[in-house]
C-alpha positions in Angstrom: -53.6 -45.1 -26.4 -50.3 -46.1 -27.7 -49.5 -50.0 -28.6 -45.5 -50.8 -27.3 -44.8 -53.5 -29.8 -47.6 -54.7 -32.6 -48.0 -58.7 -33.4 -50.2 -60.1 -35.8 -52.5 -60.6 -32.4 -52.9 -57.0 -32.2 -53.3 -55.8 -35.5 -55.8 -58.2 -36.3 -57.6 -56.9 -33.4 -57.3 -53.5 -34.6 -58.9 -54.8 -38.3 -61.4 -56.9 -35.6 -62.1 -53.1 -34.2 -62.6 -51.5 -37.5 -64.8 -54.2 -38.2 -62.7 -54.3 -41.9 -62.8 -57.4 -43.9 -58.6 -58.1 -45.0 -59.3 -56.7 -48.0 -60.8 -53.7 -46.9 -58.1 -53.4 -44.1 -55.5 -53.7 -46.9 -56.9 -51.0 -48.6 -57.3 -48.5 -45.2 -53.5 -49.5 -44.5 -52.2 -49.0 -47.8 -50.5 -52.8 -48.1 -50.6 -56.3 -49.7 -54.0 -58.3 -48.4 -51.8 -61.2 -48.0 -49.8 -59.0 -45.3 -52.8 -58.7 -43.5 -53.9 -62.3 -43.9 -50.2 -63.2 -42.9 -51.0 -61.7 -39.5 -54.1 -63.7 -38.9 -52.4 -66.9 -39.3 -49.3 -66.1 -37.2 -50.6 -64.2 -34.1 -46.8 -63.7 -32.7 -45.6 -62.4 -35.7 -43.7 -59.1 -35.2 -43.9 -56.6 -38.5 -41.0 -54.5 -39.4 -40.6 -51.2 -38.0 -42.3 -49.2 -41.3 -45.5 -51.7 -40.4 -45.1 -50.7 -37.2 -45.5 -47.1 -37.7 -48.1 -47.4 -40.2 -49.9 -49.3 -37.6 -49.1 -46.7 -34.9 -50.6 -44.0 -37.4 -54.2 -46.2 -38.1 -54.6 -46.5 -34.4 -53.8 -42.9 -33.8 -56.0 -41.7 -36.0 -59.0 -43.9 -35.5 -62.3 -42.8 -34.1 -62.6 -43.1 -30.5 -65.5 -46.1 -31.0 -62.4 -48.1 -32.8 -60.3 -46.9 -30.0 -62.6 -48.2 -27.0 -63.5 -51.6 -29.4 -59.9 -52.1 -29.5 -58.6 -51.5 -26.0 -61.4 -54.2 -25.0 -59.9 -57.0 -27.6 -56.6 -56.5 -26.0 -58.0 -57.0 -22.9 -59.7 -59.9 -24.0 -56.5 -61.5 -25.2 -54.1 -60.8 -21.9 -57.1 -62.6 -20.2 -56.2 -65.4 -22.4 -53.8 -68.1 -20.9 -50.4 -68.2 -22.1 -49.1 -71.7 -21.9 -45.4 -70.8 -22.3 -45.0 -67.9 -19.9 -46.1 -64.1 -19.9 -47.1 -62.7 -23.0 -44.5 -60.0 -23.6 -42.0 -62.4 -23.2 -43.6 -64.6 -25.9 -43.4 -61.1 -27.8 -39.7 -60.6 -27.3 -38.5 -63.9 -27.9 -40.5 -64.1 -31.4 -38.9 -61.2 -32.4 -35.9 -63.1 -31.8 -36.7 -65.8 -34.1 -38.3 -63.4 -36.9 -34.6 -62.2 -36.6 -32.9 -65.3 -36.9 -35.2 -66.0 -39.9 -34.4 -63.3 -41.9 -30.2 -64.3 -41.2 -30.9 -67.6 -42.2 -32.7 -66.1 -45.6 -29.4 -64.1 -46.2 -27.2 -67.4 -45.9 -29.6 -69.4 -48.6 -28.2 -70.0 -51.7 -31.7 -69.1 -52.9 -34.3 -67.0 -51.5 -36.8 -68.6 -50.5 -40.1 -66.7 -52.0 -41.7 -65.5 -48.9 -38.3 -63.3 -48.3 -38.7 -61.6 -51.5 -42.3 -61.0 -51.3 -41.5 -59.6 -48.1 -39.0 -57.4 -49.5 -41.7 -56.3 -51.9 -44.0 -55.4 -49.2 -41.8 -53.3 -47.1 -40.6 -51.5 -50.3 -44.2 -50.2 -50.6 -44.6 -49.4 -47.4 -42.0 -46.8 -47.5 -43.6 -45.7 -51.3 -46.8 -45.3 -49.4 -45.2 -43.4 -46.2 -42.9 -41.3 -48.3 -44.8 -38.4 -48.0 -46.2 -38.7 -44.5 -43.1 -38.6 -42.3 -39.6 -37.1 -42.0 -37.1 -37.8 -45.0 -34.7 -39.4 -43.2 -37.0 -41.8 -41.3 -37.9 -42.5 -44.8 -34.3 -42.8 -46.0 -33.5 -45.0 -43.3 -36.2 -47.4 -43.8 -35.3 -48.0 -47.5 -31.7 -48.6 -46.9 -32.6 -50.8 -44.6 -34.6 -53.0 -47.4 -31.8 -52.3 -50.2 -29.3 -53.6 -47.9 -31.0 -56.5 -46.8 -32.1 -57.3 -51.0 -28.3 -56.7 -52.1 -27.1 -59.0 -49.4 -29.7 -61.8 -50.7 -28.9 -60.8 -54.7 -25.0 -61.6 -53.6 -26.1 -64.9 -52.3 -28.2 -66.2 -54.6 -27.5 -67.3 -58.5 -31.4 -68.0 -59.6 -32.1 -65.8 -62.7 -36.0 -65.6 -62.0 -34.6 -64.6 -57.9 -32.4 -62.4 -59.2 -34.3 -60.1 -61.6 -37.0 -59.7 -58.9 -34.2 -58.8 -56.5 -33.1 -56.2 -59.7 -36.5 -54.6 -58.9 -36.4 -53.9 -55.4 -33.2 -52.6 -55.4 -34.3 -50.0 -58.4 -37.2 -49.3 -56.4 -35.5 -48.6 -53.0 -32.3 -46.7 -55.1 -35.1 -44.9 -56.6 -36.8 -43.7 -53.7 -33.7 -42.8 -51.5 -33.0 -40.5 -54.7 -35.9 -39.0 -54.4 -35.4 -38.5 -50.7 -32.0 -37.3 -51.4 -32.6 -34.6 -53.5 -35.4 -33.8 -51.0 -32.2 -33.5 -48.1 -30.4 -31.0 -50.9 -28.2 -33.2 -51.3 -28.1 -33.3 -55.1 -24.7 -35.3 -55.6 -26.5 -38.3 -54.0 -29.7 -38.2 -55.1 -27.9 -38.1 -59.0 -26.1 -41.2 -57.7 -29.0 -43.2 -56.3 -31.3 -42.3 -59.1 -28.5 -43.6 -61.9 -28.1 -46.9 -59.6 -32.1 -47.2 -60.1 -32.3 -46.6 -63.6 -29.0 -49.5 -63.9 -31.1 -52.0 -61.5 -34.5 -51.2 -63.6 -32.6 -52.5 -67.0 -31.0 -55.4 -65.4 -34.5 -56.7 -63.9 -36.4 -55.5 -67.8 -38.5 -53.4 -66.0 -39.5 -51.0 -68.3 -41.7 -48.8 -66.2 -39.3 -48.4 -63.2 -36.1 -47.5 -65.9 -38.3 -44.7 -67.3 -39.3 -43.7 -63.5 -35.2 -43.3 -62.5 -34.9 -41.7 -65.7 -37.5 -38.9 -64.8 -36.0 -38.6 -61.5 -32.0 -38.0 -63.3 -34.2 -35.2 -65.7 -36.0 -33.8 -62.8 -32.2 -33.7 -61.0 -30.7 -32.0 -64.0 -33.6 -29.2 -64.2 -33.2 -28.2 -61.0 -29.1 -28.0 -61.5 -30.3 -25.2 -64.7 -29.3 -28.0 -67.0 -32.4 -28.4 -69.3 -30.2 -30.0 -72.0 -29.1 -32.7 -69.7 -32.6 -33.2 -68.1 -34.1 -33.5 -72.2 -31.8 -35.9 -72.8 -32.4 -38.3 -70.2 -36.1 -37.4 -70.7 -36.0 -38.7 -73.9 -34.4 -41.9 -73.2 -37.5 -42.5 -70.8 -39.6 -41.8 -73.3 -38.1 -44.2 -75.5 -38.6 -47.3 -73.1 -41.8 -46.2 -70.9 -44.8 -48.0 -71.8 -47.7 -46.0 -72.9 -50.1 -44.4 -70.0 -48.8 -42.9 -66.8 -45.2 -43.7 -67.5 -44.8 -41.6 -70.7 -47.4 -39.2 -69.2 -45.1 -38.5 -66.1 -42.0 -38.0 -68.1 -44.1 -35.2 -70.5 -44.7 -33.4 -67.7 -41.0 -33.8 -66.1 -40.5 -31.9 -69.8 -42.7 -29.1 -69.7 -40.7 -27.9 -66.6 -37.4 -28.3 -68.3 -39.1 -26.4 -71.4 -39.8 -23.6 -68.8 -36.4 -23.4 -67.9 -35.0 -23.1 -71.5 -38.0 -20.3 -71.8 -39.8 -22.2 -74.4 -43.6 -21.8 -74.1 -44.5 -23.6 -77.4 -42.6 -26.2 -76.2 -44.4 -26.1 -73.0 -47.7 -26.3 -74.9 -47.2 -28.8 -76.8 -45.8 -31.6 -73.8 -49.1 -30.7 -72.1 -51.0 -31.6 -75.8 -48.7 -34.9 -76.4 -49.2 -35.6 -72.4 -53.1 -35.8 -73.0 -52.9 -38.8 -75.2 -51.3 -40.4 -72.8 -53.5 -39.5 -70.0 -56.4 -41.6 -72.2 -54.6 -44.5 -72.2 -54.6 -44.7 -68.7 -57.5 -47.0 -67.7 -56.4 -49.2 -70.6 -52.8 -49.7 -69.8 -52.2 -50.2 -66.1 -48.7 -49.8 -64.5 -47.4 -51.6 -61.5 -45.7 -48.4 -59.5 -48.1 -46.1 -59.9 -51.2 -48.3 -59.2 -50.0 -51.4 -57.4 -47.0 -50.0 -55.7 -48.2 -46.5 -54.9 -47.3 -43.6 -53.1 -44.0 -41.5 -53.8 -44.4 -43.5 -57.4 -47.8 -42.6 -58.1 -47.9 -39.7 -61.0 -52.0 -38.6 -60.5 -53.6 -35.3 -61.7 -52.7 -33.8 -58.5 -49.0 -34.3 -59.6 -49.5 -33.4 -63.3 -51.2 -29.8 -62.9 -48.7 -29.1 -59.7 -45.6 -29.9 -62.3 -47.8 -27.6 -65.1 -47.8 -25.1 -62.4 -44.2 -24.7 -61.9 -43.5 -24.8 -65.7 -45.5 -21.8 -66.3 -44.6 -19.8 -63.7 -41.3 -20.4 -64.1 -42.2 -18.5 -67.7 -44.1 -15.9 -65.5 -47.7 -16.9 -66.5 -49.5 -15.9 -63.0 -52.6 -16.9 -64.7 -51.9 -20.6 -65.9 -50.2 -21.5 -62.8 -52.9 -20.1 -60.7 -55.4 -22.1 -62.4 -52.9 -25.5 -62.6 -51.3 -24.9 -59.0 -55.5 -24.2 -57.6 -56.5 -27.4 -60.0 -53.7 -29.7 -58.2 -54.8 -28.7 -54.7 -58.5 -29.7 -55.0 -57.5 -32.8 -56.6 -54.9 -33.7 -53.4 -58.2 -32.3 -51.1 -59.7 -35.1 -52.5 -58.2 -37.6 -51.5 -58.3 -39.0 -48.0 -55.9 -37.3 -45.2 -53.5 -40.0 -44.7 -52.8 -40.8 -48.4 -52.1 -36.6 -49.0 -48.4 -36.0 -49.9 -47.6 -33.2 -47.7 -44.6 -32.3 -50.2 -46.2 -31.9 -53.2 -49.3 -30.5 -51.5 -47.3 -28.0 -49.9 -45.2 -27.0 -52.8 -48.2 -26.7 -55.1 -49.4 -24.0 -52.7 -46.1 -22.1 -52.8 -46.4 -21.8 -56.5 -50.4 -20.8 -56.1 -48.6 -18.1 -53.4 -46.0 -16.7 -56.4 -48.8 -17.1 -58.6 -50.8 -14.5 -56.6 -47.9 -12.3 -56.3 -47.3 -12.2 -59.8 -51.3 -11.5 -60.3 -50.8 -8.2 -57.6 -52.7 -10.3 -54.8 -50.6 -10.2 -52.0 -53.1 -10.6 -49.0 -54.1 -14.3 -50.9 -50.3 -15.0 -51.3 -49.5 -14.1 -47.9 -52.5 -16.4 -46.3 -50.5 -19.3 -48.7 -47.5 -19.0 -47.6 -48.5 -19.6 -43.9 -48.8 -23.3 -44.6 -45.1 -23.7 -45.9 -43.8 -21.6 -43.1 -45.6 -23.3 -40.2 -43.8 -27.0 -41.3 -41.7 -27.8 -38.7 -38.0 -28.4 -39.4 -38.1 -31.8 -39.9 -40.4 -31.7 -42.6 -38.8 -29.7 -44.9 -37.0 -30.3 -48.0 -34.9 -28.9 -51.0 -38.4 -28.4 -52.8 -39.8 -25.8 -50.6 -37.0 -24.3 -50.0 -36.5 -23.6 -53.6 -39.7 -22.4 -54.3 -40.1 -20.0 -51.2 -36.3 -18.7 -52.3 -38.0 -17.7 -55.7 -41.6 -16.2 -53.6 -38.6 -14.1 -51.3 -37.1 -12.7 -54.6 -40.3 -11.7 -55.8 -40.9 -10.0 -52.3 -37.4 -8.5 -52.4 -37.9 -6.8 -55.5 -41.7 -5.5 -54.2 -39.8 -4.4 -50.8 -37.5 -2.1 -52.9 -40.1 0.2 -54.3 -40.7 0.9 -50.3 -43.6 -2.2 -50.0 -43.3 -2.9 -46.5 -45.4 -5.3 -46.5 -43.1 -7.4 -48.6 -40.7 -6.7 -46.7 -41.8 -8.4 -43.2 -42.6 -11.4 -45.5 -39.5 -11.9 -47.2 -38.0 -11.6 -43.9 -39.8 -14.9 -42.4 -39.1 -16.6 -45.6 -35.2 -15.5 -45.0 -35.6 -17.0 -41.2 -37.4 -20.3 -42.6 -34.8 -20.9 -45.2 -31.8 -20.0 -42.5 -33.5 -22.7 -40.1 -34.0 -25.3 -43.1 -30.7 -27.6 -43.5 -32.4 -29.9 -46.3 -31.7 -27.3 -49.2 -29.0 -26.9 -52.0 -26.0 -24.9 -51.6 -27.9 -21.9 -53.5 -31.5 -22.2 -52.4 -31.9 -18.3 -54.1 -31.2 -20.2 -57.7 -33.5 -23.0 -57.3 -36.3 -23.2 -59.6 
C-alpha cells in the first residue's frame, strides 16, 4: 500500500500498527522521540519530505500484519467526521500553514526554539538516510536545511541561536561534502568540507571540526596527496576529543600511510587507534551516537578503512581478514540501518583481496554485488576501487587469462555507465 501525503494522524497510526511505544518507534525510525511525540499532539501536522520518505520506507518494509493493522486505522479515521470539510483538503491547507510557519520563522529576529530543533531533526534524518538512497536525493535534502539555517543565522543576532545555527550548517556542509566527493566531484566536496570545518569552529564544536577535518584528509588521500591529507589529519587530531573522534581520524591515517607506502606507519595508527577505541563507552560523542548515520565511525567502518590501507600496500592477507571482519560486523546490524556504500566498497576490497591471494572464482562472486548497483547508486568510491580490481584483471588478462579478461570488461562497461566518478577513475585509490 502506498500512503499519498503522511500527517501526524497517519504516522501515529502506523506506530499504533507496530504496536511501538514513541520511544521504541523513535528508535525503529531512526529520529528524535520528541518528533514522534510531536505527531501525536498535532494530528494535521505534515513532516518534511526526508520524514516522509523515511516514513514511506517503514511502511514499505513492514510485515504484512502491520500492513493489514494499518490499512484498518486509516479506515477507521476517514470514518471519522470532519467538521471543517473533507479530509484531504484539511491535509492540503495545513500544509499550507506549516509553510507559512516556517516563512514567518525566517522573518524573526530570533528563532524561535522549535525552528532550530527542527532544523536539528531534519539534519539527522538525512545523516541517517545517507546511505540508503541516491546521492543527490540526499544532496538535495541537505541543501535544503543549510539554506533554510543560513537564511535564519542572517536573521537573527542571539549568540546562544547563533552558535546552534553554526552547528547545523557544519553538519549539513559536512554531509553534502561527503556526498560530493561521492558524485566525483572533488572540487566541491574540498569546498563544502572546508565550509564545515569553518562553521564547526565558529559554533566550538570540537567533535564536528575534527569530523570536516577527516573529511578534507580523506579528500586529499584520494587526490595522491598524503602530505596534505597528514596535515589536516593532524589538526583533527589536535582538537578531537578522545574516543570515536580521534579513533576515526587514526584510521583516515593509516590509509594515507598506505599511500606514502609506509607499513610501520600503518601499524602503528592501528596500535595508537586501539586506545582510543577503549575510551569509547566512557567518552560519548554527539555525531556518532546521537546524530548517527553517515557520521557514525563503528567497527564496520574502522576494519573497512584498515582494509583499504593494506591493500593499497598489497597485503591480500590483512585486508582479506579486515575487509571479511567489516562485512560481518555491517551483517549485523539491521537491513535498513546498513550503509550500502561502505558495505559495498568493503566487498570490492575483499574482491582485490582475493585476486591478490590467486582466488579468482571468490573474487569474481564479490564483484557481482558492485556490478549489479543500479546507476543511481553509484559513486566516486566504487568506481575507484573497481578501477584498481580492472587493473589487477588487466595485467592477469595479459599473460592470456581469459577469464580476467571477460571481467575486466564488465568492470570497463560499469565504470563507462557510472557518471559519479573523478576525472581519472584508473588512479583512484
Amino acid at each position: 500500500m502506498v500512503v499519498d501525503l503522511w500527517t501526524g494522524r497517519r504516522a501515529g497510526a502506523l506506530r499504533s500498527a507496530w504496536r511501538m511505544s514513541i520511544e521504541a518507534y523513535a528508535g525503529h525510525l531512526g529520529v528524535a522521540a520528541r518528533t514522534v511525540a510531536k505527531w501525536d499532539a498535532e494530528p494535521e501536522l505534515v513532516p518534511v519530505p526526508a520524514m516522509q520518505q523515511i516514513l514511506d520506507t517503514a511502511l514499505e518494509r513492514a510485515p504484512d500484519a502491520v500492513k493489514a493493522r494499518f490499512a484498518i486505522l486509516l479506515e477507521r479515521h476517514a470514518r471519522e467526521p470532519v467538521r471543517d470539510g473533507e479530509r484531504d483538503s484539511r491535509e492540503v491547507v495545513m500544509a499550507a500553514a506549516n509553510e507559512s510557519a516556517e516563512d514567518v520563522a525566517l522573518r524573526a529576529s530570533q528563532c524561535p526554539t522549535e525552528s532550530i530543533a527542527d532544523l536539528y531533526d531534519r539534519t539527522v534524518c538525512v545523516a541517517r538516510a545517507y546511505s540508503s538512497r541516491p546521492p543527490m536525493v540526499a544532496f538535495v535534502d541537505a541543501r535544503a536545511v543549510r539554506d533554510l539555517a543560513r537564511t535564519l543565522a542572517q536573521r537573527t543576532y542571539r549568540p546562544s541561536d547563533l552558535s546552534d545555527l553554526y552547528v547545523v550548517l557544519g553538519q549539513t556542509n559536512a554531509l553534502m561534502g561527503s556526498i560530493a566527493f561521492d558524485l566525483g566531484n572533488w572540487q566541491a566536496a574540498a569546498t563544502l568540507a572546508k565550509s564545515a570545518t569553518t562553521y564547526a569552529e565558529l559554533a566550538g564544536h570540537s567533535s564536528l571540526q575534527a569530523w570536516a577535518l577527516g573529511l578534507q584528509g580523506t579528500l586529499a588521500f584520494w587526490r595522491r596527496e598524503p602530505e596534505q591529507s597528514l596535515a589536516y589529519l593532524s589538526r583533527g587530531l589536535a582538537i578531537a576529543p578522545a574516543g570515536v573522534p580521534r579513533y576515526r581520524l587514526l584510521y583516515i591515517a593509516s590509509r594515507a600511510y598506505a599511500v606514502q607506502g609506509n607499513k610501520q606507519a600503518i601499524d602503528d595508527a592501528l596500535a595508537e587507534a586501539r586506545v582510543d577505541f577503549d575510551a569509547r563507552d566512557t567518552r560519548p560523542d554527539e555525531l556518532n551516537d546521537s546524530v548517527r548515520g553517515e557520521f557514525t565511525f563503528d567497527d564496520a567502518r574502522a576494519a573497512a578503512c584498515a582494509a583499504a590501507a593494506w591493500l593499497h600496500i598489497g597485503d591480500g592477507e590483512k585486508a582479506a581478514s579486515y575487509a571479511e571482519r567489516a562485512l560481518s560486523s555491517y551483517a549485523s546490524l539491521p537491513e535498513e540501518r546498513r550503509p550500502f556504500s561502505p558495505t559495498t566498497g568493503a566487498t570490492i576490497d575483499l574482491a582485490a583481496a582475493y585476486l591478490i591471494s590467486g582466488n579468482h572464482d571468490a573474487a569474481e562472486e564479490k564483484l557481482e554485488v558492485a556490478l549489479s548497483l543500479p546507476q543511481e547508486m553509484r559513486n566516486a568510491s566504487l568506481a575507484g576501487r573497481l578501477a584498481k580490481v580492472k587493473a589487477m584483471l588487466d595485467e592477469r588478462a595479459r599473460g592470456k587469462d581469459g577469464r580476467s579478461k571477460v571481467l575486466s570488461s564488465r568492470i570497463h562497461g560499469w565504470l563507462k555507465d557510472t557518471a559519479a566518478k573523478p576525472d581519472v577513475v584508473d588512479e583512484a585509490l
